[in-house]
C-alpha positions in Angstrom: 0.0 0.0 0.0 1.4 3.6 -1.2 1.8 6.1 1.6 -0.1 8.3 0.2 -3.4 6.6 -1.0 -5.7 8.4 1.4 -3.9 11.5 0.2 -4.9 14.1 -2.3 -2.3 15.0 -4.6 0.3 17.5 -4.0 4.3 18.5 -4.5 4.9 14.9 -2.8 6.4 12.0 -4.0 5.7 8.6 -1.9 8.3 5.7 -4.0 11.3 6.5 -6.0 10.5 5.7 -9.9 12.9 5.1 -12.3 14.3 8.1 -14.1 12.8 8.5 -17.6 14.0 8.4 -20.5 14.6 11.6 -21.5 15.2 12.6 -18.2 18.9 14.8 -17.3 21.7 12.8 -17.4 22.7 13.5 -13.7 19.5 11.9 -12.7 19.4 8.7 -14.9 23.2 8.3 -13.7 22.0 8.4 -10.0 23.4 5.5 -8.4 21.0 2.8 -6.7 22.9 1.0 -4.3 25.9 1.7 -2.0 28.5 -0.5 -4.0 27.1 1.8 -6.4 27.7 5.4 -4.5 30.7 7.2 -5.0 32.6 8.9 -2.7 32.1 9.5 1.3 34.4 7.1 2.4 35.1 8.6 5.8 31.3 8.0 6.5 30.6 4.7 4.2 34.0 3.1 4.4 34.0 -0.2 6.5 33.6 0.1 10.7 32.9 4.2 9.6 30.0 5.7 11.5 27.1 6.2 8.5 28.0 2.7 7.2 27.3 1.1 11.1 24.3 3.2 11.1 23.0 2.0 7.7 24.2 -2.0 8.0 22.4 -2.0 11.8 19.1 0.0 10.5 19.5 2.4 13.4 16.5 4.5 12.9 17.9 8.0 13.8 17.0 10.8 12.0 20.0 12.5 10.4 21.3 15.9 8.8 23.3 16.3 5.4 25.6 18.8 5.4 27.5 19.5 2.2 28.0 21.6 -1.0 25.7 20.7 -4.0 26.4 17.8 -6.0 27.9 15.3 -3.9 25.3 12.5 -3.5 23.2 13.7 -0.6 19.7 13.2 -2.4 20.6 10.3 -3.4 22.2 8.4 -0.1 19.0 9.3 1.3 17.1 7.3 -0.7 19.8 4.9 -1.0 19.1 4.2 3.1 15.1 4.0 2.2 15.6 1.3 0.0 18.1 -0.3 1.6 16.1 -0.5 5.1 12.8 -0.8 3.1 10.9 2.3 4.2 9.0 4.2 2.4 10.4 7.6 0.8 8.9 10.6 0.7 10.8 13.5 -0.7 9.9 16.5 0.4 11.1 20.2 -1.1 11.9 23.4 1.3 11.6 25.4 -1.0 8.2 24.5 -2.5 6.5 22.9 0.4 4.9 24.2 4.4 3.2 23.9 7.3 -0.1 22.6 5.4 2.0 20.2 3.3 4.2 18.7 6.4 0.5 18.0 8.4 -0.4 16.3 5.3 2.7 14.4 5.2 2.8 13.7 8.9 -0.7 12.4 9.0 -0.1 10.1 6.1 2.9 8.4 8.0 1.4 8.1 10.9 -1.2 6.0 9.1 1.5 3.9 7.5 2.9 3.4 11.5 0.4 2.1 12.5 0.3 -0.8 9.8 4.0 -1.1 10.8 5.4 1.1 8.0 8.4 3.0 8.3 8.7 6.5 6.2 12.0 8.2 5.5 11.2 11.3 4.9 13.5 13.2 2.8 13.8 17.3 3.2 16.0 18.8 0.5 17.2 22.1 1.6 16.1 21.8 5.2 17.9 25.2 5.9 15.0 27.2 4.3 12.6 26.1 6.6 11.5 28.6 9.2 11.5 27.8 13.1 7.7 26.9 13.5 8.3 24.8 10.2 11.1 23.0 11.9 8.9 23.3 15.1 6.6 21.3 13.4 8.4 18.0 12.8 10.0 17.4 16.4 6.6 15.6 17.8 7.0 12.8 14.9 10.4 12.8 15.3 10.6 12.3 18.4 8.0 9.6 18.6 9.5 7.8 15.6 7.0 8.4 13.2 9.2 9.2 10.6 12.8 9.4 10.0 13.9 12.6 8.7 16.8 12.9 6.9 17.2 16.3 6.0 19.6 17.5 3.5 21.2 21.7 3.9 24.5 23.1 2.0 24.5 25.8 4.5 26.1 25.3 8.0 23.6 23.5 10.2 24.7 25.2 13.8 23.2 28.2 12.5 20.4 26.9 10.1 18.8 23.6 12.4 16.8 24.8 15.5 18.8 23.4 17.9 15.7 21.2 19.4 15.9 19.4 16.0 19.3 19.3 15.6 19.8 17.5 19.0 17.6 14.6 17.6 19.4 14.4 14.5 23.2 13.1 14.0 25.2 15.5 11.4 27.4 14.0 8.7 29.4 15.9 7.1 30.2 15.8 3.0 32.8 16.4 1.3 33.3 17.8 -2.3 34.2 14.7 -4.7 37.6 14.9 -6.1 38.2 15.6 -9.8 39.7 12.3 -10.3 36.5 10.5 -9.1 34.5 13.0 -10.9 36.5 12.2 -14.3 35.5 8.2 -13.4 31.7 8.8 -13.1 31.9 10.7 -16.7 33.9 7.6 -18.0 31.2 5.8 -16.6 28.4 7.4 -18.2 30.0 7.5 -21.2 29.9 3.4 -21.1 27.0 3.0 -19.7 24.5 2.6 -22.4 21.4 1.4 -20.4 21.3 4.8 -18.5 23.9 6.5 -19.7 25.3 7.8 -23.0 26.7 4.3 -24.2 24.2 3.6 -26.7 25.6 6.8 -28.5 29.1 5.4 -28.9 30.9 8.4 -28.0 34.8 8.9 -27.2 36.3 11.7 -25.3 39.8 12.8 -24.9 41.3 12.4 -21.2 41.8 16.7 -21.3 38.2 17.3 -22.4 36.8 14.7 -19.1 39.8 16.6 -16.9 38.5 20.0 -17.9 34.6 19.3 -17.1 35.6 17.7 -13.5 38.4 20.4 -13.2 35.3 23.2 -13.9 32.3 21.6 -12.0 34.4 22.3 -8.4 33.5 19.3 -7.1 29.9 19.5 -8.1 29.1 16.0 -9.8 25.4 16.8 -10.9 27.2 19.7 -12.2 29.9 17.7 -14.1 27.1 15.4 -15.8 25.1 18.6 -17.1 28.2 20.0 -18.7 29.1 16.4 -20.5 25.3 16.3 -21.4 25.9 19.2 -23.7 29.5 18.7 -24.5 28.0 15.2 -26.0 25.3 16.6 -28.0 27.8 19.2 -29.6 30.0 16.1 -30.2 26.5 14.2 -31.7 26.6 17.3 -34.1 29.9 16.6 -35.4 32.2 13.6 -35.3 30.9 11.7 -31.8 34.4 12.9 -30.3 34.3 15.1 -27.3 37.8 16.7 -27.2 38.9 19.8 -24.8 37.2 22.1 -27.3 34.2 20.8 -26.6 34.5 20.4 -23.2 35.4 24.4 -23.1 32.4 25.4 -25.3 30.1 23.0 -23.0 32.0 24.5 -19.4 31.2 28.0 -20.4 32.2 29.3 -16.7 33.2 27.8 -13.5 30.7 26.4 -11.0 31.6 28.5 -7.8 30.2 27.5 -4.5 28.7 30.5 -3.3 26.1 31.9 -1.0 26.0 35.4 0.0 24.4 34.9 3.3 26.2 31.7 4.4 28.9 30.1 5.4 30.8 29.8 2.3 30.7 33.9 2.7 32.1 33.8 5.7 34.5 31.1 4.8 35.6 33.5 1.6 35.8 36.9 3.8 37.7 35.3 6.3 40.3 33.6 4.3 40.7 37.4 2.8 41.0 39.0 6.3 43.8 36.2 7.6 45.8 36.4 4.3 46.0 40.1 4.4 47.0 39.8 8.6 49.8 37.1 7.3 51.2 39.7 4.3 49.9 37.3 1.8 49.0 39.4 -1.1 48.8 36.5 -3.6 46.6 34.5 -1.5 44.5 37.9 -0.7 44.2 38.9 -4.5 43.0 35.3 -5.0 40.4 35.3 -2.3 39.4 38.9 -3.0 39.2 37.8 -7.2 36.8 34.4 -5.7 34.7 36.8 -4.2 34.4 39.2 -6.9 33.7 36.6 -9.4 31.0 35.0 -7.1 29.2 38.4 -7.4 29.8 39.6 -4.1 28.5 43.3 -3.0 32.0 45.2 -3.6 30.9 47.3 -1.0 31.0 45.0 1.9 34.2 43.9 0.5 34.9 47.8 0.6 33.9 47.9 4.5 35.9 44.7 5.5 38.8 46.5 4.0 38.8 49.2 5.8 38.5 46.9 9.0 41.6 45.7 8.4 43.5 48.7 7.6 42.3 49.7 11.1 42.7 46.7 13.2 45.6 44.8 11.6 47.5 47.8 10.3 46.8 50.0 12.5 49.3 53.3 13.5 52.1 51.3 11.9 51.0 52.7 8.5 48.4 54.9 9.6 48.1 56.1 5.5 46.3 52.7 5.1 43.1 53.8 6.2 43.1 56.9 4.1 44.1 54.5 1.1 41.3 52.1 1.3 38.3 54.6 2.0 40.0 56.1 -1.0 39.1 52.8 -2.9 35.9 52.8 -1.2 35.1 56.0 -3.0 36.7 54.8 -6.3 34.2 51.6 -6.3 31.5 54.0 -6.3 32.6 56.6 -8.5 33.7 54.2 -11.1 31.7 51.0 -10.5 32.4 47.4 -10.7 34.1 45.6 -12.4 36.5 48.7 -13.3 36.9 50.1 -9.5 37.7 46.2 -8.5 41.3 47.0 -9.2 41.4 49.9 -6.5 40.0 47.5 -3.7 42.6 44.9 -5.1 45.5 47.7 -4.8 43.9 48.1 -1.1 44.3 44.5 -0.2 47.6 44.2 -2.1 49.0 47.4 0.2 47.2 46.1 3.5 49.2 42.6 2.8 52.8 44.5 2.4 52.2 47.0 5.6 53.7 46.4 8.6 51.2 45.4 11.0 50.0 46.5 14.0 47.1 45.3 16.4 48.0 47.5 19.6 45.5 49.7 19.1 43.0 47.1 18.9 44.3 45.2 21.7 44.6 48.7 23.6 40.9 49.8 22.9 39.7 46.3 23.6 41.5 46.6 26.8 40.2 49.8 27.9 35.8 48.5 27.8 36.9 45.5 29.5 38.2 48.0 32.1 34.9 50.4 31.7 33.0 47.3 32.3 34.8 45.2 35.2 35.5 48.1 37.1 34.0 50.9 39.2 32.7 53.8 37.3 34.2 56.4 39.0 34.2 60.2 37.9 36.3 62.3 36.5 39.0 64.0 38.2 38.3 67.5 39.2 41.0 68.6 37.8 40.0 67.5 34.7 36.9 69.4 34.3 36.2 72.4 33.2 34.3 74.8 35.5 31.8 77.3 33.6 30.2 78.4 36.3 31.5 80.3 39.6 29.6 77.8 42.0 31.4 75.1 39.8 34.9 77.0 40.3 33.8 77.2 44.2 33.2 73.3 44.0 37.3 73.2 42.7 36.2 72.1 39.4 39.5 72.6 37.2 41.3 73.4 40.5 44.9 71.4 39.5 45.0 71.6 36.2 48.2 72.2 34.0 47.7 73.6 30.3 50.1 71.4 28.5 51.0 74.3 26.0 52.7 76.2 28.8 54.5 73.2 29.9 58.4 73.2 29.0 58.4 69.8 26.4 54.3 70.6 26.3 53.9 67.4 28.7 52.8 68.4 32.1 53.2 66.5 35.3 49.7 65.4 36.3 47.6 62.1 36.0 44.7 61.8 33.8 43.3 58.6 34.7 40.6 58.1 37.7 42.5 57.1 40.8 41.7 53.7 40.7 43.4 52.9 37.5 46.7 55.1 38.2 49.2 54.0 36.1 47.3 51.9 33.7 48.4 51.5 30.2 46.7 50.2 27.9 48.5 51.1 24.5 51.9 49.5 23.6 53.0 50.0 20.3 54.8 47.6 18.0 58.1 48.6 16.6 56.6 47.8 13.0 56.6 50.6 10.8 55.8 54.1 11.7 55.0 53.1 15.1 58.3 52.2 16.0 58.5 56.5 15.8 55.5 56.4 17.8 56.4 54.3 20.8 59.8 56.1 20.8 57.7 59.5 21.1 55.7 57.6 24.2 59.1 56.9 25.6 60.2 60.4 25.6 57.2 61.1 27.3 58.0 58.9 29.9 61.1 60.7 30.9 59.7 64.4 30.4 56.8 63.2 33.0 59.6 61.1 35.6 62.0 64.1 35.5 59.7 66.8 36.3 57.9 64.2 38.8 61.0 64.4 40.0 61.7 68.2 40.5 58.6 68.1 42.0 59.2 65.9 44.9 
């Protein structure tokens, strides 16, 4: 009995059917079994923790976590046949609350003839919280097994009341050499794949698709799909020419809002703090070419000229909110080069965090300790019953002092002595930390005199 008989018809789809005919080649090439399945080893290889999970039919519900293209669909309903549940695949993106009750009802019927559904959420990370609310009942009573599938980080996409009944495997990217394999295979295949057309291809043209689709298999078999028809118009050889014509541009993994964003930004940020600039120009060019807002790239720039360069080339700052206003006078892509002469700069300054470290140092002390107030001496005194209260009473005018330093503390008692900034001798503030140390002696000797 279907899952779905007392159902009415909707964006559900209770039993895996074979692929038809003219269906994509990515999908027909789907493999069926997991002496089939490619790739994953660290999770399917012998004694690893998915493959124990599978071979013992643990029923846990699980979370997918990877980039597109790497077999997570398809392990998914891999496990439901191979622990003979029932399927249901079930779309983020196109499906809610009204569409899981339906689902959830339906399994709970299939339960109670002893029936066990799998049910399959792609893109699990665009569900909202009372969406993801919605399945913990069933979960937890083991009326389904979710496995839900999300390229996006699930610490910050998974309620956490979800993601504590779920166990996270992670994967991985296929390599290009296992991605050059499956084409082979698909070339030979000619049940479901392109065998039946008797094509050849040149080792180049399979290296260049699997070098192109970045790890993104589903992405690999599109691009061979069309390099093979163009091949079908000529000779029935797919050489590197093809391939090229069929790559047009690079698959990029990219999400402006997730991880891979902050992946991208921060392997910018720490090659520019390591004076890197070939390693920043690349990450800088990956983010420009995954159509990135230039002016958040703008901003972060600026960030670093101010907390990783610092007063040890204080001109940085005034460098890259020149770029800044170079992006928007000129646009993108042509202002990309100034940002790119920003990071290139930032990478060769010396580097300085004392600032930084100083500033941070200072709020911790505003917040652990007492807030006490100002000095008398340090305020000014406007008013005669102000003046009578010995507001300003004490204080030196630094101008009229000899070396223009004058001998008194500016600091609440409490934190007397203090310091919070201690320059580097990088770069100009080596000049800058000799300066605080001719302060030092001014203060002492007229401390000194005084005494």
């Amino acid at each position: 009995m279907s899952l779905f008989d007392a159902t009415p018809p909707g964006p559900l789809d209770a039993q895996r059917n074979p692929p038809r005919a003219g269906a994509p080649l990515a999908e027909r090439m789907r493999p069926h079994t997991l002496d089939e399945y490619s790739g994953q080893e660290h999770l399917l290889g012998p004694g690893k923790p998915l493959r124990v999970q599978i071979d013992r039919d643990d029923p846990s519900s699980m979370i997918f976590w990877g980039p597109p293209g790497v077999g997570k669909t398809t392990l998914a309903k891999i496990i439901a046949e191979t622990t003979h549940a029932n399927f249901v695949e079930f779309s983020a993106v196109l499906s809610g609350i009204k569409e899981i009750k339906l689902v959830m009802a339906a399994a709970e019927r299939a339960a109670e003839m002893h029936a066990r559904t799998i049910l399959f959420v792609d893109e699990i990370h665009r569900f909202n919280k009372a969406q993801q609310d919605a399945f913990l009942p069933y979960v937890e009573r083991g009326t389904i097994r979710l496995i839900g599938a999300t390229t996006e980080n699930p610490s910050f996409e998974i309620i956490s009341a979800l993601l504590s009944r779920c166990r996270v495997y992670v994967l991985k990217p296929l390599s290009e050499e296992r991605i050059v394999a499956l084409l082979r295979r698909a070339l030979q295949d000619a049940e479901r794949g392109l065998g039946a057309s008797q094509l050849t291809a040149d080792d180049e043209a399979l290296q260049l698709i699997a070098d192109y689709s970045s790890g993104d298999c589903r992405s690999a078999f599109n691009t061979l799909e069309v390099a093979a028809q163009l091949a079908l118009d000529s000779d029935k050889h797919i050489s590197k020419s093809k391939a090229a014509e069929a790559v047009q541009q690079r698959v990029l993994v990219y999400d402006k809002s997730g991880e891979e964003h902050y992946n991208l930004i921060s392997a910018l940020h720490k090659s520019v703090r390591n004076s890197d600039p070939d390693a920043a120009l690349y990450w800088l060019a990956r983010m420009f070419a995954a159509g990135e807002d230039p002016f958040y790239l703008a901003r972060r720039v600026v960030r670093m000229a101010v907390e990783d360069i610092g007063l040890a080339a204080p001109e940085a700052l005034n460098l890259c909110l020149s770029a800044r206003q170079t992006m928007e006078f000129l646009g993108s892509p042509e202002g990309d080069l100034a940002l790119a002469e920003a990071v290139v700069y930032l990478a060769l300054a010396p580097k300085s965090n004392a600032v930084y470290t100083a500033y941070g140092a200072a709020l911790q002390d505003v917040e652990q300790t007492r807030q006490e107030p100002v000095p008398l001496h340090l305020r000014n005194a406007p008013t005669r019953l102000m003046q009578e209260l010995d507001y300003g009473k004490g204080y030196r005018y630094a101008h009229d002092e000899e070396g223009r330093v004058a001998d008194m503390d500016c600091l609440p008692d409490s934190l007397r002595g203090r310091t919070y900034y201690q320059p580097t001798t990088e770069g100009r503030e080596k000049q800058l930390a000799q300066r605080m140390e001719e302060i030092r002696r001014i203060r002492a000797s007229k401390r000194k005199a005084n005494s």
